[in-house]
C-alpha positions in Angstrom: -57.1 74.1 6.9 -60.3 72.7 5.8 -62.4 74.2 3.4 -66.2 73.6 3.2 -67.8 74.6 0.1 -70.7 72.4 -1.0 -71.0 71.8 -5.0 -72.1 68.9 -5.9 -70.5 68.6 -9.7 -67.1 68.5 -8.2 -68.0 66.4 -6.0 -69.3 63.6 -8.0 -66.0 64.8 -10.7 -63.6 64.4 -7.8 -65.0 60.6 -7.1 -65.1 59.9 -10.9 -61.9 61.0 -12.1 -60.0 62.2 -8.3 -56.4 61.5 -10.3 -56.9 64.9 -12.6 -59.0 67.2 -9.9 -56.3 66.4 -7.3 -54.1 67.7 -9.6 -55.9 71.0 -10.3 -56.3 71.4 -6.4 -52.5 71.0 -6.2 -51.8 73.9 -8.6 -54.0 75.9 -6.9 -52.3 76.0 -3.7 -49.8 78.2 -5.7 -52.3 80.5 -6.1 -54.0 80.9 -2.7 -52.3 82.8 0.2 -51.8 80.2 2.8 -51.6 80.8 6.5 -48.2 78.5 6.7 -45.1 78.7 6.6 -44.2 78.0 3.1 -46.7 76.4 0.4 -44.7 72.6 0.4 -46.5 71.7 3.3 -49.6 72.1 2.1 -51.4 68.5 1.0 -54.8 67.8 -0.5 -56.8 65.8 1.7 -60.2 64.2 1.1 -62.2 63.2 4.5 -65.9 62.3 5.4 -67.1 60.3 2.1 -70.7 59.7 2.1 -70.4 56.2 1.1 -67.6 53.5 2.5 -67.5 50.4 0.3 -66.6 47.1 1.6 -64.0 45.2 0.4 -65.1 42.2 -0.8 -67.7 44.3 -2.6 -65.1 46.1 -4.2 -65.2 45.7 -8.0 -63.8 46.7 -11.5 -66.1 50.0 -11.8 -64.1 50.8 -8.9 -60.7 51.5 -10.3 -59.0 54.6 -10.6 -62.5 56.1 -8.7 -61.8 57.6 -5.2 -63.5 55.2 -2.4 -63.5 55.2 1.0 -63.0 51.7 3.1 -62.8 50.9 6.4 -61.2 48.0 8.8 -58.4 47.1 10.9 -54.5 47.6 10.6 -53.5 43.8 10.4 -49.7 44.4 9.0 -47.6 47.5 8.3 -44.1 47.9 6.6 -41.5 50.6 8.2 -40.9 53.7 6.6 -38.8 54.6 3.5 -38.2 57.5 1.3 -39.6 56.6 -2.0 -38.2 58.3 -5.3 -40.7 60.4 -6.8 -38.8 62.6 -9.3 -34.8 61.0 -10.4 -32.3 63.5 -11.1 -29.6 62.2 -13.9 -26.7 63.8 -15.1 -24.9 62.7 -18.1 -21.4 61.0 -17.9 -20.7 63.3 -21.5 -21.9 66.7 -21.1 -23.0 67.2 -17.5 -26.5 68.4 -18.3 -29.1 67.0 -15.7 -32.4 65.6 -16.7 -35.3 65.2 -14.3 -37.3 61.6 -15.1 -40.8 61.5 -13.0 -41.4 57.8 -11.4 -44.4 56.5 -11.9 -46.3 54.7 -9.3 -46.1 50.9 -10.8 -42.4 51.0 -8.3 -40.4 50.1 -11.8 -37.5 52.4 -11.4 -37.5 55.0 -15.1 -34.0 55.5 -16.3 -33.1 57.9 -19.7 -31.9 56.4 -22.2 -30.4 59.4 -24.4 -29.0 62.3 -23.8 -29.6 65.4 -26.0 -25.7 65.8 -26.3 -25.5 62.5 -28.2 -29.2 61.1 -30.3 -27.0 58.2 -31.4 -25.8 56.3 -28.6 -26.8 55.4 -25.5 -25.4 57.9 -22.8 -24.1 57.0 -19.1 -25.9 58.8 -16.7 -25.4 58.7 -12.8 -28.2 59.7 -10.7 -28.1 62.7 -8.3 -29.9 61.7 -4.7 -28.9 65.5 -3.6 -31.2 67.0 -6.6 -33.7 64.4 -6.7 -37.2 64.3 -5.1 -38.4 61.6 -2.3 -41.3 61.3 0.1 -41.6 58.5 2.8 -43.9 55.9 2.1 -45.2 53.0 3.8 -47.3 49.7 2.8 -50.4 48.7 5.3 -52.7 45.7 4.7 -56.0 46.5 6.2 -58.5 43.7 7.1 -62.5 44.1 7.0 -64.1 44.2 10.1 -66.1 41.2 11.5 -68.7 42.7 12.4 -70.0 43.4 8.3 -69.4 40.0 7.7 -72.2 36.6 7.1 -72.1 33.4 8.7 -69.0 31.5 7.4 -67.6 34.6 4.9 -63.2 35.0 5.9 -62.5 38.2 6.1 -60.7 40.0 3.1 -57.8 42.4 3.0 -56.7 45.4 0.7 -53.1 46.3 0.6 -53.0 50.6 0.7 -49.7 52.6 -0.3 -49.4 55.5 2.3 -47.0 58.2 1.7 -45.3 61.4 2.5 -47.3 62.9 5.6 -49.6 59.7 5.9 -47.2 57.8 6.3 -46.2 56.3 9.7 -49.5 57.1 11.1 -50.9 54.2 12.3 -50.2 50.4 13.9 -51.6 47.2 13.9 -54.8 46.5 15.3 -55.6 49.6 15.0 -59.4 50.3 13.3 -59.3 53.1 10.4 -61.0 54.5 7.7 -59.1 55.0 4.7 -60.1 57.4 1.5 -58.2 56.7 -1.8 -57.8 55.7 -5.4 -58.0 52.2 -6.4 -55.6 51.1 -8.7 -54.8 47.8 -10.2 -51.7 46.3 -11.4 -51.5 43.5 -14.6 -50.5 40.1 -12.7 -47.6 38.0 -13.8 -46.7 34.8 -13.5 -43.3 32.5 -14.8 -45.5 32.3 -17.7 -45.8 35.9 -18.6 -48.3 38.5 -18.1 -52.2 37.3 -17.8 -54.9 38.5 -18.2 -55.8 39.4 -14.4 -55.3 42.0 -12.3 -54.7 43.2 -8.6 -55.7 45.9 -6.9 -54.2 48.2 -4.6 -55.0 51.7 -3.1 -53.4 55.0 -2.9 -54.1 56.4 0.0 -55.5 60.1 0.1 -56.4 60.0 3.5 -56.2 58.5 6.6 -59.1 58.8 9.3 -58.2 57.2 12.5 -61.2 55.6 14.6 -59.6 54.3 17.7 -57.1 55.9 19.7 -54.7 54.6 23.3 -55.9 56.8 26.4 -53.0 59.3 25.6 -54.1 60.0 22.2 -58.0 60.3 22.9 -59.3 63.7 22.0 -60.4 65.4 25.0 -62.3 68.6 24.4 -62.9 71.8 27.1 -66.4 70.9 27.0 -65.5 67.4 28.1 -63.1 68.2 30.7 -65.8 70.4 32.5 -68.3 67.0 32.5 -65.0 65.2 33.7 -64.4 67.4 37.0 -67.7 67.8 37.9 -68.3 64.2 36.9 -65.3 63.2 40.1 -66.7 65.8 42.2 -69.9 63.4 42.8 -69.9 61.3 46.1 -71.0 58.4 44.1 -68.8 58.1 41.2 -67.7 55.1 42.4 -71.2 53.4 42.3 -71.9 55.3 38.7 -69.1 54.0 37.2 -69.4 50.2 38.3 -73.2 50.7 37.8 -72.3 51.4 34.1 -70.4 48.4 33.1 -72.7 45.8 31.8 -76.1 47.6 33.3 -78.1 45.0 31.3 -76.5 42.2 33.4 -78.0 42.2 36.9 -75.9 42.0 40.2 -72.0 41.1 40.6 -71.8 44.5 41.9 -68.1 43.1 43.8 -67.3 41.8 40.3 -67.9 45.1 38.8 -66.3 46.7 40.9 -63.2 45.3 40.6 -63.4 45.6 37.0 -63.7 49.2 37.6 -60.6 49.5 38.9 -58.9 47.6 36.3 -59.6 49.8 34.0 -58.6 53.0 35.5 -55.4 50.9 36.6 -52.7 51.8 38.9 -49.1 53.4 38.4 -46.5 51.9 36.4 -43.2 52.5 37.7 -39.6 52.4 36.6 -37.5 52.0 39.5 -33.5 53.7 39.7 -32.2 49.7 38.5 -33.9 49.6 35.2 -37.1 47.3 37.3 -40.5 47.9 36.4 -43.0 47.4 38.2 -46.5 47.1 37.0 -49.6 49.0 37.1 -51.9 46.7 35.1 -54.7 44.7 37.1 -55.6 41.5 36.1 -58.9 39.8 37.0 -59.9 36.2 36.5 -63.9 35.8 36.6 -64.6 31.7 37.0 -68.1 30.1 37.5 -70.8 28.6 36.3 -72.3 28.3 32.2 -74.4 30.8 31.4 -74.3 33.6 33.7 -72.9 36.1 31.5 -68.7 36.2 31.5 -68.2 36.5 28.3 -71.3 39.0 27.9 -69.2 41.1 31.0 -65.8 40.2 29.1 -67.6 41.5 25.8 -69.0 45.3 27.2 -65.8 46.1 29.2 -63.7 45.9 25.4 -66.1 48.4 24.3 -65.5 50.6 27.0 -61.6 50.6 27.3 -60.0 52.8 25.5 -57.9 50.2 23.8 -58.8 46.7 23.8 -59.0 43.2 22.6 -61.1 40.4 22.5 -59.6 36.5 22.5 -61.2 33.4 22.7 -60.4 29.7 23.5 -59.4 27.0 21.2 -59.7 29.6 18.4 -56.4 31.3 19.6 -52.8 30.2 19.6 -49.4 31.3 20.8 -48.6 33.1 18.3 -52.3 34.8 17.5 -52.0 35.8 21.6 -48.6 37.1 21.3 -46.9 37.3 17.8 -46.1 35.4 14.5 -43.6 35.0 12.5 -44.8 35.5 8.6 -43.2 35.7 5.2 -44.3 39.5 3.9 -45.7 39.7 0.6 -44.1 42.9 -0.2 -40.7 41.9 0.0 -40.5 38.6 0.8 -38.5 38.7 4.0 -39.8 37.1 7.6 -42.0 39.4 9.8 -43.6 39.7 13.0 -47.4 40.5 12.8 -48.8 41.4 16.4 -51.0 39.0 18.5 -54.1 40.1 20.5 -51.9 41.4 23.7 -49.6 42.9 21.5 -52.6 44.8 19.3 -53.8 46.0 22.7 -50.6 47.5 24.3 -51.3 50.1 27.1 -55.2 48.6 26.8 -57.1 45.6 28.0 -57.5 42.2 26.9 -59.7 40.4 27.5 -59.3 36.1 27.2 -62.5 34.0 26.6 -62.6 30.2 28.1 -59.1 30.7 29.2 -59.0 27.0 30.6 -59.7 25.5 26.5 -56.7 27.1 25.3 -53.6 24.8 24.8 -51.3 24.8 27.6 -48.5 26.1 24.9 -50.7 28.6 23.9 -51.6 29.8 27.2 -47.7 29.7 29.1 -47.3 32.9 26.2 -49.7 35.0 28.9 -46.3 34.6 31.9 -44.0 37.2 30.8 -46.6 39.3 29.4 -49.1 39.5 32.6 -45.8 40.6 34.7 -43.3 42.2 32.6 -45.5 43.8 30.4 -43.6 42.4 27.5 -43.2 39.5 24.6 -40.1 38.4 24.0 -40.0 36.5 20.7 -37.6 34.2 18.6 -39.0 32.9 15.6 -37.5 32.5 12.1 -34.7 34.4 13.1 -36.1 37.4 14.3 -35.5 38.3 18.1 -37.1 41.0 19.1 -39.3 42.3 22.4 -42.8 43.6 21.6 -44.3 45.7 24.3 -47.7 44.4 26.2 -48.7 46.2 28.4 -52.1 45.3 28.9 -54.2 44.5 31.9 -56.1 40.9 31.3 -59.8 40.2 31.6 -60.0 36.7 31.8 -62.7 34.2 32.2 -62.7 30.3 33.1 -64.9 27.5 33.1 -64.7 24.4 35.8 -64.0 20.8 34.2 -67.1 19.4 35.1 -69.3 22.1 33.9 -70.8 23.6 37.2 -68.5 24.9 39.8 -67.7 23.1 43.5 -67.8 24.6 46.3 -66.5 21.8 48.0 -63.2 21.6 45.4 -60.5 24.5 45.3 -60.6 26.2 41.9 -56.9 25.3 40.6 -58.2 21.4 41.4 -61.3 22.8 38.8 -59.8 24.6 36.4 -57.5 23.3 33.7 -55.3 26.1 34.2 -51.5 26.4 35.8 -51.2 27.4 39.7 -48.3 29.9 38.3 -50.4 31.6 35.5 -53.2 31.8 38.2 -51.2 33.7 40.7 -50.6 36.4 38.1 -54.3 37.4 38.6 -54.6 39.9 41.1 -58.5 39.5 41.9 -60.1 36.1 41.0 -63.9 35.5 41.6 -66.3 32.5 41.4 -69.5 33.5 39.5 -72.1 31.2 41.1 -75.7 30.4 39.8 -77.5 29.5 43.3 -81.2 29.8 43.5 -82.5 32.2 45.5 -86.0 33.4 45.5 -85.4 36.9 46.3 -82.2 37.3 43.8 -84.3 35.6 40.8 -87.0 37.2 41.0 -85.1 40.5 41.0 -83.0 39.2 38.0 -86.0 37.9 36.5 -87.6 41.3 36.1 -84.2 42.8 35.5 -84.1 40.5 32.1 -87.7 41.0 31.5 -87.3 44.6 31.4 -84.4 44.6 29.4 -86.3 42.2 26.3 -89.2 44.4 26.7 -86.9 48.0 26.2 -85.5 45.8 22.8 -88.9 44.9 21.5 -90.1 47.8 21.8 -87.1 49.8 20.2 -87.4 47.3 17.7 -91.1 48.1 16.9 -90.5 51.4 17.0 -87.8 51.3 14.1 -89.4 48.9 11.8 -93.3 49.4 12.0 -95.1 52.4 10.5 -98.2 51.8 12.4 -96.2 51.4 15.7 -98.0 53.7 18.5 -94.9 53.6 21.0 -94.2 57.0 21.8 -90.1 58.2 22.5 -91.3 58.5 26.0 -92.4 54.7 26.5 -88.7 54.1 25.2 -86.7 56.3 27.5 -88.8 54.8 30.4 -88.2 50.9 29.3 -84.4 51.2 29.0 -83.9 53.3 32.1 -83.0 49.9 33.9 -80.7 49.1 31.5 -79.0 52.4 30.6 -75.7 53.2 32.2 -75.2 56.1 34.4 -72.6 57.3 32.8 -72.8 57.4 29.0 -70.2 55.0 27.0 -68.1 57.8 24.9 -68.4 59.8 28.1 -66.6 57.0 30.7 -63.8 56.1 27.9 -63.1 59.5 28.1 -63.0 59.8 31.6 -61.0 56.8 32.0 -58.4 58.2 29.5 -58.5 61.6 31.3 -57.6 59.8 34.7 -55.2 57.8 33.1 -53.2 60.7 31.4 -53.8 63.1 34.5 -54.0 61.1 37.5 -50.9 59.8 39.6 -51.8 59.3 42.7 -49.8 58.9 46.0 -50.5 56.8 48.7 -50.6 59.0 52.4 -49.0 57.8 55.3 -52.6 56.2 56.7 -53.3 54.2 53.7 -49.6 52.6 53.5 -49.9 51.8 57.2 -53.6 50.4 56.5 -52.3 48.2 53.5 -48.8 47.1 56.0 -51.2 46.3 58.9 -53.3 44.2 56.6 -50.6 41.9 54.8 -48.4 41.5 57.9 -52.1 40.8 60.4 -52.3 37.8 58.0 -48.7 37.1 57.6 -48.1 36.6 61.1 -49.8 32.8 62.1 -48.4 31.6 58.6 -45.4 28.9 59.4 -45.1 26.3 56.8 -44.6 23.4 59.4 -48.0 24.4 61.4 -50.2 27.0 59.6 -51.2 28.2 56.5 -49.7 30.8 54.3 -52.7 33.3 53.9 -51.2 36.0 51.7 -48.1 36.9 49.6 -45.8 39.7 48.2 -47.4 39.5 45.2 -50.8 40.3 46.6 -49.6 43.3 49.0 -48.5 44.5 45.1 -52.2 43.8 44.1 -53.8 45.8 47.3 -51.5 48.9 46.3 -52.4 49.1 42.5 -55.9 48.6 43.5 -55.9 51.6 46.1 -54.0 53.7 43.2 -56.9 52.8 41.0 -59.3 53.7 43.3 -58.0 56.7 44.0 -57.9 57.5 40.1 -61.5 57.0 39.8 -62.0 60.2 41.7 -59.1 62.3 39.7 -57.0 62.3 42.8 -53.6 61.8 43.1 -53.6 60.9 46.9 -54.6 57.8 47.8 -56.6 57.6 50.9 -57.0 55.2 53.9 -60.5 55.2 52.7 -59.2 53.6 48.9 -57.5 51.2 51.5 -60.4 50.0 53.4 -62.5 49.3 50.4 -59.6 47.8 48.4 -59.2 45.3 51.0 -62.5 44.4 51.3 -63.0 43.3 47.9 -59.6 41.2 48.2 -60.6 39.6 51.4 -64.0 38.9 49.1 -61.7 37.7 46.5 -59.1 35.5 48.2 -62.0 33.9 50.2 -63.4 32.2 47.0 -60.3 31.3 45.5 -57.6 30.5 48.5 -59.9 28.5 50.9 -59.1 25.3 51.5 -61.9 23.6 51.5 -61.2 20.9 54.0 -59.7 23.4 56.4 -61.9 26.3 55.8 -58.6 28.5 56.3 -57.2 30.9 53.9 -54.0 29.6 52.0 -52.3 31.5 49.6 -50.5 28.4 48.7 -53.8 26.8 46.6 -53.6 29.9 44.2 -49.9 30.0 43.5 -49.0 26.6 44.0 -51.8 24.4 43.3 -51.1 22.8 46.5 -52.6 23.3 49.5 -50.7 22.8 53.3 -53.1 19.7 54.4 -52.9 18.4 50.7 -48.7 18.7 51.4 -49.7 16.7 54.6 -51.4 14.0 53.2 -48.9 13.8 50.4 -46.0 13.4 53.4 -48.2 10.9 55.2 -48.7 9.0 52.0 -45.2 8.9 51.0 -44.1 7.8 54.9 -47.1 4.9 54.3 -45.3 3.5 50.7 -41.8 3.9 52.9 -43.4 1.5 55.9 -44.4 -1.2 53.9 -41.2 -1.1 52.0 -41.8 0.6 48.4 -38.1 2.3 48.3 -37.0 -1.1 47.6 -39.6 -3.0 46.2 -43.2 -2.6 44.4 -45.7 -1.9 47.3 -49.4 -2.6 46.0 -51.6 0.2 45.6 -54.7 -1.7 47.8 -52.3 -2.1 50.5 -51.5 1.4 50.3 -55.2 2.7 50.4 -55.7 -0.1 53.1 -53.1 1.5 55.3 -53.8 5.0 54.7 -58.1 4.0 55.8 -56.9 3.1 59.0 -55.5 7.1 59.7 -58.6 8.1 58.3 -57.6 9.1 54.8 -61.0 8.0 52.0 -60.1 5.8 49.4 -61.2 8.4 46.6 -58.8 10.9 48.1 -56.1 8.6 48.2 -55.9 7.8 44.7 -56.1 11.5 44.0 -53.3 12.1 45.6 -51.6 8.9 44.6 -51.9 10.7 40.9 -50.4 14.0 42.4 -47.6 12.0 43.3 -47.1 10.5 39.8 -46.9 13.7 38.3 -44.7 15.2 40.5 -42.0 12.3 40.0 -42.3 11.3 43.7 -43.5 7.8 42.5 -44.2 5.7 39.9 -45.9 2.6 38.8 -43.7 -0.4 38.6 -46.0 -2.4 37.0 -50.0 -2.3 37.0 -51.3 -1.9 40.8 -48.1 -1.5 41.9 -46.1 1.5 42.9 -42.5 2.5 44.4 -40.6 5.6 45.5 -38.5 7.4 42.8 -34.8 7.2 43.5 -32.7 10.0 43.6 
């Protein structure tokens, strides 16, 4: 029930001294007829406080005053009933006596009984008459976005009880009302004179919620329908991720898709199969990926952000730490973990450690981390669709290279992507002069918001505005398409008709059907007919439908064909082979490989060193270049099919 009466002296008395108006406001409730069940479940809450302090500007003046902070859910502790009033009954005369527990967590015991001033009595405490609530310990962290150049974030440990507790999880962002307390530190030495704070939480306002648990209003749902009902929803809502970047329409597209998703199902055998897409953007410096990556976390309803070097295994997946509160190992959640039934998206995915970046496997297909660390072994759910974003070696991409040859990342990680495209910055007149205005414009709408906001004398008028950003606005508002997604997501499960399953069959087994190892190229697997059909389930989602039509079929093929021609072409061949995505190796690279071990075999390197220029002069005369022998040479070394015997000089690897 909330109450709105606006007086301003209570107001400023409940921030000032919150511990003895709370109180009143709980006697109270006695005395007003409330439209529940029975007055116990009635709780004081405080929401809405003008000001939020943050907390590294937190301070002594602060204590015992109510505040309101925000940030993010970095660790919680489980659940537990928490004494709040101890029943005792005396070992002598029976009589009971009720001791109130403070909030210091020093458990009170009476030391005398009424029956007998004299001596101390023996009392055994009563759980059955005694009072408990459930509380709960959360360390929040400050968000990043409040902080300076070079400030670390700071944390504030918040107790949470009776029906606050057990609201939230990590990662999630709150805002938390409550007294500030603080508590006399104490070292092997004795007390000192320094304190710690803490906070008591009065109430807990939750900012971010998964796609199940956003609030969805009648209001909203009306925009929704009619929103599906337009013939091009499908251009409105790719049109609205990034609109400030121009072009990439394939690209966002596909990232459309991923985040409506497909279905997730659990089949009869306890199997899962996934409905998470994953997309792998690769290109070019400076052409916006991580801007792209960046937008798309603000739209999902649940997401993460992750980048390179500055992530590990354990901040992508989970760590094991010693908790403060008790001492005892932990698991606090990693970045897929913190985005469970969300998105995350990976940042210069190719600098991450290899280590690091194998923790992505089970995840990206299972939907799950399985973790054993200071022994704790436990499975953490993550089932999150990845946004990830590469760089080549050599800092511009090659067209004239296959990407797993540019990228420092694993053929079997790679193959977990269900779309992968190569950003490319090619000059073209007509393109850059397009984009070139497109930027333009977009500076222009900034300055002049800018001006607007900050000079008195400024003479731009709210129409000039509206006009500058319309090339940069999305079509579909921001709250608006998070909603929408989270509608489809929680309404929408769509079937695939008879056309579109023979479509998406025709499709995998038309490319299937040439592809013999011994003569011609693999040009598509299982694992991408899997792709195509949680593709067509997005698409179909994207219009609230829950059939999926030969129509979601054509289009979803055409943007694989688009993405399997930039990343599983070979390059010397110009054919398609699915082989260079999930293997790293491509059918004339296994070729040349053959013919290079039959060449060490002729001039006798199973028994003896064969030198590597008679190698390369052997394999010039069948028309292999000396640069791509040596390359392959190297392939050969790492594989274990050879090795060097001594400098220049090579053999076969025995059995």
């Amino acid at each position: 029930m909330n109450i709105r009466k606006f007086d301003t002296r209570l107001a400023d008395e409940l921030i000032r001294n919150p511990d003895l108006v709370m109180s009143h406001a709980r006697d109270a409730l006695t005395l007003i007829d409330l439209p529940v069940k029975s007055q116990v479940d009635a709780r004081i809450r405080v929401s809405g406080l003008p000001r939020k302090t943050q907390i590294r500007y937190i301070r002594s003046s602060d204590v015992n005053q109510l505040i309101s902070v925000d940030g993010t859910v970095r660790k919680i502790t489980d659940v537990r009933p928490r004494v709040m009033e101890a029943a005792f009954e005396c070992a002598r005369c029976k009589n009971i006596l009720y001791i109130p527990q403070e909030g210091s967590g020093k458990f009170i015991e009476p030391a005398y009984c009424q029956c007998n001033d004299d001596k101390k009595g023996v009392f055994r405490l009563l759980y059955k008459d005694s009072m408990f609530e459930d509380f709960q310990r959360v360390k929040i962290q400050e968000s990043p976005e409040n902080l300076k150049g070079g400030e670390q974030p700071q944390t504030l440990d918040i107790n949470v009880s009776d029906d606050l507790a057990g609201l939230v999880v990590p990662g999630e962002p709150v805002v938390i009302n409550g007294i500030l307390r603080s508590v006399q530190r104490i070292t092997k030495d004795g007390k000192t004179v320094y304190f710690d704070i803490y906070m008591d939480a009065v109430m807990v306002e939750r900012q971010e919620q998964e796609f199940d648990e956003v609030e969805i209003t009648p209001d909203d749902e009306k925009e929704i329908l009619k929103l599906s009902e337009d013939e091009e929803i499908y251009k409105k809502i790719s049109g609205s991720i990034a609109p400030s970047i121009y072009g990439f329409q394939d690209v966002k597209e596909a990232i459309s898709y991923q985040l409506f998703g497909g279905i997730t199902k659990s089949m009869p055998d306890g199997t899962r199969l996934r409905g998470d897409i994953n997309v792998l953007l690769v290109g070019d410096p400076g052409i916006a990926k991580s801007q792209i990556l960046r937008y798309v976390v603000k739209l999902a309803p649940r997401a993460e952000y992750a980048s390179g070097k500055s992530s590990s295994g354990a901040g992508l997946t989970a760590a094991a730490v010693k908790d403060p509160f008790d001492g005892a190992w932990t698991l606090e959640a990693g970045t897929v973990v913190l985005a469970d039934k969300g998105l995350a998206a990976l940042d210069e995915l190719d600098k991450m450690h290899p280590d690091d970046r194998s923790s992505l496997h089970e995840c990206m297909e299972q939907g799950s981390i399985t973790v054993a660390k200071a022994g704790i072994q436990a499975t953490l759910m993550a089932r999150v669709s990845v946004l990830g974003a590469a760089n080549p070696k050599n800092g511009r991409f090659d067209p004239y290279e296959s990407i797993p040859e540019q990228i420092n990342m694993p053929p079997s990680l790679m193959s977990r992507f269900d779309l992968v495209y190569v950003l490319r910055d090619i000059p073209e007149e007509k393109r850059d002069l397009n984009t070139a205005r497109h930027i333009v414009r977009s500076h222009k709408a900034g300055e002049m918001m800018v001006q607007k906001k900050n000079l008195r004398s400024c003479s731009i008028k709210d129409e000039d505005i509206e006009a500058a950003i319309t090339t940069v606005k999305p079509a579909i508002d921001t709250v608006m398409l998070k909603k929408y997604i989270a509608y489809a997501k929680r309404k929408c499960f769509p079937l695939l008709s008879k056309d579109a399953e023979d479509r998406l069959i025709e499709f995998y087994t038309g490319l299937r059907k040439n592809g013999d190892g011994d003569k011609e190229p693999i040009k598509i697997g299982a694992r991408q007919l899997e792709g195509l059909i949680r593709l067509t389930e997005a698409r179909a989602r994207m219009r609230l439908s829950n059939v999926a039509t030969i129509e979601d079929a054509v289009e979803v093929i055409r943007i694989v064909e688009v993405s399997l021609s930039q990343s599983s072409t070979d390059r010397e061949t110009g054919q398609q082979d699915i082989n260079i995505f999930t293997a790293g190796v491509s059918k004339s690279q296994r070729d040349r490989i053959k013919d290079l071990t039959t060449i060490i075999e002729e001039l006798g390197g199973k028994d003896s060193p064969v030198e590597v220029i008679e190698v390369v002069k052997k394999a010039g005369e069948r028309g292999l270049k000396e640069a791509r022998v040596m390359k392959e040479l190297d392939k050969l070394k790492q594989i274990g099919e050879i090795y060097e015997a001594r400098p220049g000089c090579i053999m076969i690897a025995g059995d």
